[in-house]
C-alpha positions, 0 to 999 in steps of 0.5 A: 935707346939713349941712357943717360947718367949723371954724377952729381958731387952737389949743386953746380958739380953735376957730370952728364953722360949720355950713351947709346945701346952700341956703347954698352954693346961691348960688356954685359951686367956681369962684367959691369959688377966684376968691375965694381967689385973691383973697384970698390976693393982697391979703393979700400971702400968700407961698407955702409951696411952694418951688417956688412952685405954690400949692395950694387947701389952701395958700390957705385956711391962709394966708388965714385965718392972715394974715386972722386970728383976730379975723375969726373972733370977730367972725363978720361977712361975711368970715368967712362968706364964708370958711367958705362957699367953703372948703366949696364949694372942697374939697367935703367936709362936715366940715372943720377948718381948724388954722391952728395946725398949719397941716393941714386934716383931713376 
């Protein structure tokens, strides 16, 4: 199976990434969500939910808008790191991450 991810900061600024099931071979979900809970914990993201329960999906917007663009121009280590775990952490092989609109769509 071929996944394929996409960042998105708004038209023209979009990132397609596209891995193999090898690719991800290496980690698992439960690896994929320790390294968004880390991620979002040195990035000083701040919760979307009032109530202050912080979803998966809330964790990958955030990281990547507070992470930002230029992270995604340059392609290097984290970027990678993040279109590897938001595939294995939401499990689905196509996925848009809009952090302009602040949606993730299947």
């Amino acid at each position: 199976m071929i996944y394929h991810v996409i960042v998105s900061f708004g038209r023209g600024k979009e990132y397609p990434y596209k891995l193999s099931e090898a690719d991800l071979a290496e980690s698992s979900p439960e690896e994929a969500r320790r390294w968004f809970d880390k991620e979002f914990a040195d990035l000083k993201c701040e919760p979307t939910n009032p109530m202050g329960k912080v979803l998966i999906i809330d964790k990958i917007l955030n990281i990547a808008r507070v992470g930002g663009e230029q992270r995604f121009i340059d392609g290097k280590t984290w970027a990678t790191q993040f279109i590897r775990y938001t595939a294995l952490a939401l499990g689905r092989d196509t996925i848009r991450v809009d952090v302009e609109a602040m949606n993730i769509g299947y």
